[in-house]
KOLVODO-65858 format. One line per field, with one value per residue: residue in three letters; x, y, z of N, C-alpha, C in turn. Coordinates in nm, 2 decimals, decimal comma. Layout:
BEGIN
r <- c(ala ...)
nX <- c(X ...)
nY <- c(Y ...)
nZ <- c(Z ...)
caX <- c(X ...)
caY <- c(Y ...)
caZ <- c(Z ...)
cX <- c(X ...)
cY <- c(Y ...)
cZ <- c(Z ...)
This chain:
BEGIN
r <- c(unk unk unk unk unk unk unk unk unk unk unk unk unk unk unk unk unk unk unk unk unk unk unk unk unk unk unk unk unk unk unk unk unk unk unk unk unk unk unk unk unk unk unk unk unk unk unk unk unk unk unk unk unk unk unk unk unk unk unk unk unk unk unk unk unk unk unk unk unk unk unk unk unk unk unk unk unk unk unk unk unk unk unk unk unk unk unk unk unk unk unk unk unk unk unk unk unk unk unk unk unk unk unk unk unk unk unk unk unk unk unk unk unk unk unk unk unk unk unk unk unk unk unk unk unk unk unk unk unk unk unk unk unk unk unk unk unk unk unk unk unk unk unk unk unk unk unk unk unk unk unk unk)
nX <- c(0,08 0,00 0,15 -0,05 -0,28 -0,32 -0,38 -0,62 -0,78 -0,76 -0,88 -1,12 -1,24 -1,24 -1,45 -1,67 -1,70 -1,74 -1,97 -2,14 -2,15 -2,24 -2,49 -2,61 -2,59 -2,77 -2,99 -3,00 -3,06 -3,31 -3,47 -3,52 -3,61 -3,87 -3,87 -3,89 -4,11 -4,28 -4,18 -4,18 -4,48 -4,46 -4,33 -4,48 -4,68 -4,59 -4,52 -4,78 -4,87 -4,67 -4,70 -5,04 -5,02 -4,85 -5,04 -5,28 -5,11 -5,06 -5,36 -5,41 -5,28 -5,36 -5,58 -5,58 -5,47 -5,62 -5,86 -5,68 -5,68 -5,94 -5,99 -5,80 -5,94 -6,16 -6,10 -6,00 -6,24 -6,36 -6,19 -6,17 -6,51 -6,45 -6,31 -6,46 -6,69 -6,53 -6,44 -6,68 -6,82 -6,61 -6,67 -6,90 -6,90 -6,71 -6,88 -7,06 -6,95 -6,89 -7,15 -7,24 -7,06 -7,00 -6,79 -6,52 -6,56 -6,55 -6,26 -6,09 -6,16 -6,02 -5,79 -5,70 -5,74 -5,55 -5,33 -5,32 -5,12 -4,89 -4,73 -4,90 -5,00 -5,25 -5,57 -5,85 -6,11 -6,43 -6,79 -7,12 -7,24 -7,09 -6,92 -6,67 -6,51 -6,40 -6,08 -6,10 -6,02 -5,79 -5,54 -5,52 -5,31 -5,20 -5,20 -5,14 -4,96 -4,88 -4,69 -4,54 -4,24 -4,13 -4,12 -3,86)
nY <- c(-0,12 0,23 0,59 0,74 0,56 0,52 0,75 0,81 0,63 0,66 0,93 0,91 0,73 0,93 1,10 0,95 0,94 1,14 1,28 1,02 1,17 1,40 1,30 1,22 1,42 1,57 1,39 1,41 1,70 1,71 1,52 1,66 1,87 1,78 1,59 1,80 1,97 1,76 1,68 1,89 1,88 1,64 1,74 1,95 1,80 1,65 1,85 1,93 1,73 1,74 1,94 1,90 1,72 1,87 2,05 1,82 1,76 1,97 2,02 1,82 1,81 2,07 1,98 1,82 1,99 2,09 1,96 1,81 2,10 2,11 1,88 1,96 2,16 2,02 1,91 2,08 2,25 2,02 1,99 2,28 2,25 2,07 2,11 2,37 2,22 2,12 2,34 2,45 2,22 2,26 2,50 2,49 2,30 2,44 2,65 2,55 2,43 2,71 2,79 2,81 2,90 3,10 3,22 3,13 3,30 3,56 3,51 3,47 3,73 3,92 3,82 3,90 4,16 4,23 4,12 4,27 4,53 4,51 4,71 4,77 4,89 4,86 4,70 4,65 4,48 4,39 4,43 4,29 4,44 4,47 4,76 4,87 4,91 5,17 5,35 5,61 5,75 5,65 5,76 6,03 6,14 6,34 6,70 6,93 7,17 7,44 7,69 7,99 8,14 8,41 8,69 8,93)
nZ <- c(0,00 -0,09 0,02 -0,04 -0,05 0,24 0,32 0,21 0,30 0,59 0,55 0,45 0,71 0,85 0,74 0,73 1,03 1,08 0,99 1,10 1,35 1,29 1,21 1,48 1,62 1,50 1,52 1,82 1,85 1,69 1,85 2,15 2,03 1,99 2,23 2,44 2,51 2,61 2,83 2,97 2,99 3,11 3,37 3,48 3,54 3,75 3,94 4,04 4,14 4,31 4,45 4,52 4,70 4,91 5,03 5,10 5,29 5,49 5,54 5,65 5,85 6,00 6,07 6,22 6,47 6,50 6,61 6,83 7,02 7,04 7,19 7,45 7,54 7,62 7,84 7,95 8,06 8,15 8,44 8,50 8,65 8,78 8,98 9,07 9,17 9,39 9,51 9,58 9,75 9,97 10,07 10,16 10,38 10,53 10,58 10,73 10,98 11,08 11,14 11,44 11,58 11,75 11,89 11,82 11,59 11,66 11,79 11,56 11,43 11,63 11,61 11,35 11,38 11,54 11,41 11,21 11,18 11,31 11,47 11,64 11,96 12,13 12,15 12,09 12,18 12,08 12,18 12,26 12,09 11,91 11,95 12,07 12,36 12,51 12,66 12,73 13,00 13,03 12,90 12,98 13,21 13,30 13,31 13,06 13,00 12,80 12,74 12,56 12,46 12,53 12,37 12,25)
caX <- c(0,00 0,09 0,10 -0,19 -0,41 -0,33 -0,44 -0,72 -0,86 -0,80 -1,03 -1,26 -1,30 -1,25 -1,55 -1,76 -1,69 -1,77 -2,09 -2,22 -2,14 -2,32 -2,62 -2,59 -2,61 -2,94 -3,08 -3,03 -3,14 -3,46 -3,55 -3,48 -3,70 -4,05 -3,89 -3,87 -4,24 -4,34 -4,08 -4,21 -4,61 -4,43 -4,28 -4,59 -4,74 -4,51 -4,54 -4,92 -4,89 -4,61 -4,86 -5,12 -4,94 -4,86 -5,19 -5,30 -5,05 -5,14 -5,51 -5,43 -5,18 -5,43 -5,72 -5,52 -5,41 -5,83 -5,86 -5,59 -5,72 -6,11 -5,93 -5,76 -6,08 -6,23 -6,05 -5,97 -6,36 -6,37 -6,09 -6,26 -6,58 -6,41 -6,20 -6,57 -6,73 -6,45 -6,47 -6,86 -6,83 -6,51 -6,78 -7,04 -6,82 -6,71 -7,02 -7,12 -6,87 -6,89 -7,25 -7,31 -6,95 -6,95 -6,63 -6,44 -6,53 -6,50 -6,12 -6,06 -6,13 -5,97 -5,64 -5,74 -5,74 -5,41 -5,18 -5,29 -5,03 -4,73 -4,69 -5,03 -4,99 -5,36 -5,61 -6,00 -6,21 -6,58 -6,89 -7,19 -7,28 -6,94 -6,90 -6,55 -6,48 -6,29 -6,08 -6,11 -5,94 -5,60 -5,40 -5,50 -5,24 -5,14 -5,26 -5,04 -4,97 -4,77 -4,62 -4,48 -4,12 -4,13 -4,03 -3,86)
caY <- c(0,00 0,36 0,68 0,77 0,49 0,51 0,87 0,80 0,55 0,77 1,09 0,81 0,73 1,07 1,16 0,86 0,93 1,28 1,25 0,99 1,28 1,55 1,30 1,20 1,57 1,59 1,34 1,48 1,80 1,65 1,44 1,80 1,96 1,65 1,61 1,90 2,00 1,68 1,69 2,02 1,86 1,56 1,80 2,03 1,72 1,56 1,95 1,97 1,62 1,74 2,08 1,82 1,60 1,94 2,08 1,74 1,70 2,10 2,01 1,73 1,91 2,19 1,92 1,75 2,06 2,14 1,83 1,85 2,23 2,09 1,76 2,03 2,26 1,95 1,86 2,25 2,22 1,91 2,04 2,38 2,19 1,96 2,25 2,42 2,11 2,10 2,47 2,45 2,18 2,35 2,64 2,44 2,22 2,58 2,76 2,48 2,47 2,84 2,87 2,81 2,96 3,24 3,22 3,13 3,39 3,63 3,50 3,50 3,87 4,01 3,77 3,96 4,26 4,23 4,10 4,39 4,62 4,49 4,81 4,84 4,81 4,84 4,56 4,70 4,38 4,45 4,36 4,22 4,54 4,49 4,84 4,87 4,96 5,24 5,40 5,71 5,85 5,66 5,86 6,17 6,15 6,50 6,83 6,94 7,34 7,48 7,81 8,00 8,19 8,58 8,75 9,09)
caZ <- c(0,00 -0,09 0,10 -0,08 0,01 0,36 0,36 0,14 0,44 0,71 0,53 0,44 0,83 0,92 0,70 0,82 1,19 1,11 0,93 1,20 1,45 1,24 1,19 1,57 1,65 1,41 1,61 1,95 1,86 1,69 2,01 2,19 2,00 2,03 2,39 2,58 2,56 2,65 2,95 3,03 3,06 3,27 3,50 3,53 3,60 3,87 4,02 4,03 4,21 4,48 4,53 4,57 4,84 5,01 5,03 5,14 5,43 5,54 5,59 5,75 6,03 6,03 6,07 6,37 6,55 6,61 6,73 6,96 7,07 7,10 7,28 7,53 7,54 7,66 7,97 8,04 8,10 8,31 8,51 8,59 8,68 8,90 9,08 9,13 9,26 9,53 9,57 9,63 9,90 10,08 10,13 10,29 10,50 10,63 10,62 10,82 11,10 11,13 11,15 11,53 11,63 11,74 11,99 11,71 11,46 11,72 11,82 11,44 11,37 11,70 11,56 11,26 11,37 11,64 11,35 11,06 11,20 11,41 11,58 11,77 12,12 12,18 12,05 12,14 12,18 12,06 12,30 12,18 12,03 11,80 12,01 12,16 12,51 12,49 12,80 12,74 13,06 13,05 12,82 13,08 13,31 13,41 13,25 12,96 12,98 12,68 12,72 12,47 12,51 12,54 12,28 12,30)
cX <- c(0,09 0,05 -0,02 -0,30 -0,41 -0,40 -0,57 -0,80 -0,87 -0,95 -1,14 -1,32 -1,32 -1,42 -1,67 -1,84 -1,78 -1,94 -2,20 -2,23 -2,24 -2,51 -2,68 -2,66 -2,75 -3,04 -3,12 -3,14 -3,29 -3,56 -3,53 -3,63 -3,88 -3,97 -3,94 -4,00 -4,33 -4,29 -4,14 -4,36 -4,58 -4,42 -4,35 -4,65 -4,71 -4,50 -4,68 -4,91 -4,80 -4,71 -4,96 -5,06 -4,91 -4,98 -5,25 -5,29 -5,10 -5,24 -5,46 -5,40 -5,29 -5,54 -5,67 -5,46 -5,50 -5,85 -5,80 -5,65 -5,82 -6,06 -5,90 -5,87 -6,18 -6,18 -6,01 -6,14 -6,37 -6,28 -6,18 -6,41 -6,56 -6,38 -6,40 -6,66 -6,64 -6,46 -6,60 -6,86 -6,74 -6,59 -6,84 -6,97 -6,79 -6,79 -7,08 -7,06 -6,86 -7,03 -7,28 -7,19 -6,88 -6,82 -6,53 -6,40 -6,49 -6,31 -6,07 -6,06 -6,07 -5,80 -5,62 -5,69 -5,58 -5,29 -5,20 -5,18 -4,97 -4,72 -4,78 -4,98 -5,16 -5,49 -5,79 -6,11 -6,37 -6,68 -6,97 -7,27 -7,20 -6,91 -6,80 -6,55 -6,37 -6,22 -6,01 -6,01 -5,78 -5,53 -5,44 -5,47 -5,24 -5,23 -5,17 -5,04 -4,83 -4,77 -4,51 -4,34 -4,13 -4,03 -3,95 -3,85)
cY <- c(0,12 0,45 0,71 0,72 0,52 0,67 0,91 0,73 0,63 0,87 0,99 0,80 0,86 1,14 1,07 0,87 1,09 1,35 1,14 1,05 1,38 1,47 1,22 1,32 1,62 1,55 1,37 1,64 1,79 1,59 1,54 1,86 1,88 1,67 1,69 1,97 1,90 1,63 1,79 2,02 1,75 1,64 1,88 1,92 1,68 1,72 1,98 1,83 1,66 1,86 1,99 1,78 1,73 1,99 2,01 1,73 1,84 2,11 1,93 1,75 1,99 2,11 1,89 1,83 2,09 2,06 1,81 2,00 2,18 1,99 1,85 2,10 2,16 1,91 1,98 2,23 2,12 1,93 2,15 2,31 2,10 2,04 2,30 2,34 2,11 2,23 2,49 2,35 2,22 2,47 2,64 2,36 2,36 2,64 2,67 2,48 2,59 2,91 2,91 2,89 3,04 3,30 3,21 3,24 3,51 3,61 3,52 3,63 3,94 3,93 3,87 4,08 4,32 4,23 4,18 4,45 4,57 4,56 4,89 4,79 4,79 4,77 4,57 4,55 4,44 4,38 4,31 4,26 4,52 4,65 4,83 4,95 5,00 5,33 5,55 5,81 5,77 5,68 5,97 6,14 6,20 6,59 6,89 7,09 7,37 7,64 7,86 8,09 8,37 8,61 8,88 9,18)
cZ <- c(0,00 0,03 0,09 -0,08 0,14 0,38 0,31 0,26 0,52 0,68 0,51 0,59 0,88 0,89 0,76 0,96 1,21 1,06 1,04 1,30 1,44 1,28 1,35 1,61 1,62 1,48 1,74 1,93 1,81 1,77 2,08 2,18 2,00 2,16 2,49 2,61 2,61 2,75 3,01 3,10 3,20 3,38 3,56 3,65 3,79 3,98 4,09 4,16 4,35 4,54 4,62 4,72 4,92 5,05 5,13 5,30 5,52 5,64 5,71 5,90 6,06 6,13 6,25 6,52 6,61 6,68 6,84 7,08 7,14 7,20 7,48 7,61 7,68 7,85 8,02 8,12 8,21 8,43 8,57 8,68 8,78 9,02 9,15 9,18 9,39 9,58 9,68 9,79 10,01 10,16 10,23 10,38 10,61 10,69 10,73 10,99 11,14 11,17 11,30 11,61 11,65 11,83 11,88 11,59 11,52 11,78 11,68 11,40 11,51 11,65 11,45 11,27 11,48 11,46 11,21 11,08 11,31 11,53 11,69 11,90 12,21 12,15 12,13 12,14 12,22 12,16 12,20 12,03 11,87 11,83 12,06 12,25 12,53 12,59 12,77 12,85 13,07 12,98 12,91 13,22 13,41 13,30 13,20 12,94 12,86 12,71 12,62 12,48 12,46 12,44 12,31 12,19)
C-alpha cells in the first residue's frame, strides 16, 4: 500500500466518523425539540402532584391541630368543673362549721385585727354590740400646759 491509500482510508474514516457525529447531533437536537415540551407537561405534571401531596399533608396538620385544641378545650372544661365542685363543698363544710360559732369567729377577727399592724400596742375587743370599750381617761395622766417663750 501507498501513502496515498493510507491517507485515502484515514479521510474516508474521518469523513464517516464525522458524518455519523453530524447526523448523531441531528438526532439529539430532533429528540430536543419533540422532547422537551413533552418533559415540560411531565414536569408540570409531577409539580401539580407534589402541590397536591402538600396541600394534602397542610389540611391534614391543620385538621389534627383542632382536634388536639377541642381535645384540650375539653379537659380544660372538666378540670374547671371539678375544681368548682371542690370549691362548692369546701364552702359548705365551712359555712357549716362556722354557723353556730361564734367564739371562734370572734377569736378569728380580734387575731385579725391584732396581726394587721405589728406596731399596735392596743387591741379593742368589741362587745356584743361589735361596740368597743374604749378607755377614754388613761391617756390623761397629768394636764399638759404649753407656754410660749417671750419675745422681746
Amino acid at each position: 500500500m501507498s501513502y496515498d491509500a493510507e491517507e485515502k482510508k484515514e479521510v474516508r474514516l474521518i469523513i464517516k466518523w464525522s458524518t455519523l457525529g453530524i447526523f448523531m447531533l441531528i438526532f439529539i437536537i430532533i429528540g430536543g425539540m419533540i422532547g422537551c415540551p413533552r418533559y415540560d407537561v411531565y414536569r408540570q405534571n409531577l409539580q401539580g402532584k407534589a402541590e397536591l401531596a402538600r396541600a394534602t399533608q397542610n389540611r391534614q396538620i391543620r385538621v389534627q391541630e383542632s382536634q388536639a385544641k377541642f381535645e384540650a378545650a375539653v379537659y380544660e372544661k372538666q378540670a374547671d368543673s371539678t375544681r368548682a365542685v371542690g370549691i362548692h363543698i369546701s364552702n359548705n363544710i365551712i359555712g357549716q362549721s362556722l354557723k353556730d360559732n361564734e367564739a371562734y369567729l370572734r377569736w378569728l377577727w380580734i387575731t385579725d385585727v391584732a396581726g394587721a399592724n405589728v406596731d399596735k400596742t392596743i387591741v379593742y375587743i368589741p362587745t356584743e354590740t361589735n361596740v368597743p370599750i374604749l378607755e377614754a381617761m388613761r391617756m390623761n395622766k397629768q394636764d399638759v400646759t404649753i407656754t410660749m417663750p417671750e419675745q422681746k
